[in-house]
N, C-alpha and C positions, 0 to 999 in steps of 0.2 A: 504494500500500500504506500503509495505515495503522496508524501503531504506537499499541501504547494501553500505557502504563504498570502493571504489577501490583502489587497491594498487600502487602504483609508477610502469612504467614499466623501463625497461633498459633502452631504448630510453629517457625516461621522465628524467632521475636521473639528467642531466645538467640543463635543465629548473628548474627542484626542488633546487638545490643547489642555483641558482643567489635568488629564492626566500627566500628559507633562511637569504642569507645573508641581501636581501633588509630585510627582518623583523629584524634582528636584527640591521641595520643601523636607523629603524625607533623605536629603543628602544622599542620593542617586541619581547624581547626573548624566551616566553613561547610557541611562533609559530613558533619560527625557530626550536626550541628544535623539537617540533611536526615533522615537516616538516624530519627534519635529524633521527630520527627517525625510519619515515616511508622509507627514503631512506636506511639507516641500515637494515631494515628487508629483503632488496631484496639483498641488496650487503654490506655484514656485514664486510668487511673490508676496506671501503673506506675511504680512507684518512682524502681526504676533506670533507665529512661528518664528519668523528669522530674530526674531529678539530674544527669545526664549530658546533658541538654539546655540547662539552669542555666547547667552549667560550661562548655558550647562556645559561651554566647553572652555570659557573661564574659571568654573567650580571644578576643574581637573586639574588645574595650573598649579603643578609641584616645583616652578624654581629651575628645572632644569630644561634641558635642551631639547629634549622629546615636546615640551609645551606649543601647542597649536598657536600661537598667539597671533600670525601670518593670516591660518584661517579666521580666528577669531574676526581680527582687523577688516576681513574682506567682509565679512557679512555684517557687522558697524555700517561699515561705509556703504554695503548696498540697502540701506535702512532710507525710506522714500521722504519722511521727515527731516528737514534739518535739526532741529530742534533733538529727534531723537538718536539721531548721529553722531553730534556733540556728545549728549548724555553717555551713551552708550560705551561710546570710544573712551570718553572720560571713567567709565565704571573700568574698562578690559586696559587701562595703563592702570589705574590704582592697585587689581589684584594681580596683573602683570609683575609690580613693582613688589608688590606683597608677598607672592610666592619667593620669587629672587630675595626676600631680607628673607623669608622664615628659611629659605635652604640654605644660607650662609653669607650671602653673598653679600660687601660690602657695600654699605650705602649709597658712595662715590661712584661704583661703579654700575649702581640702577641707575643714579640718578643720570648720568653718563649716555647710556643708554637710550632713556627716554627723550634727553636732549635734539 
């Protein structure tokens, strides 16, 4: 028997999004990632996907160099708000910046960085 995976329908996309975000409220963000996703492949410019996709892949950011922070950055800035572009980008440097002090990393050289 072969199982075959179903995709998000139109209808489904609000159900899928509160899901989302409960997984990321329960510090599981590799499921919300999943989740927003799978609602991007049906409706690839949703907002509130792409913002809540942003933030579950900032909430994985350990400091080091496997960090998405490129992806991150790319979906900030394809955010259709200016308004929520700024915020955004401004939330993915601060835990950017955050992960790099909690793994060791000296100050000088986040701030360095972010410059």
């Amino acid at each position: 028997m072969e199982l075959k995976l179903k995709s998000i329908s139109q209808a489904g996309i609000n159900a899928a999004i509160a899901k989302a975000e409960r997984y990321r409220y329960l510090n599981e963000p590799e499921e919300a990632e999943s989740i927003c996703r799978d609602i991007l492949s049906v409706d690839p410019s949703h907002q509130l996907a792409q913002r809540i996709l942003g933030l579950a892949i900032t909430d994985q950011f350990t400091g080091g160099v496997k960090d998405r922070f490129a992806e991150a950055a790319a979906i900030c800035n394809a955010l259709a708000d200016p308004y929520s572009r700024s915020y955004y980008t401004g939330i993915l440097h601060e835990r950017h910046a955050k992960a790099q002090l909690r793994a060791g990393r000296p100050a000088q050289a986040v701030a360095a960085e972010i410059e």
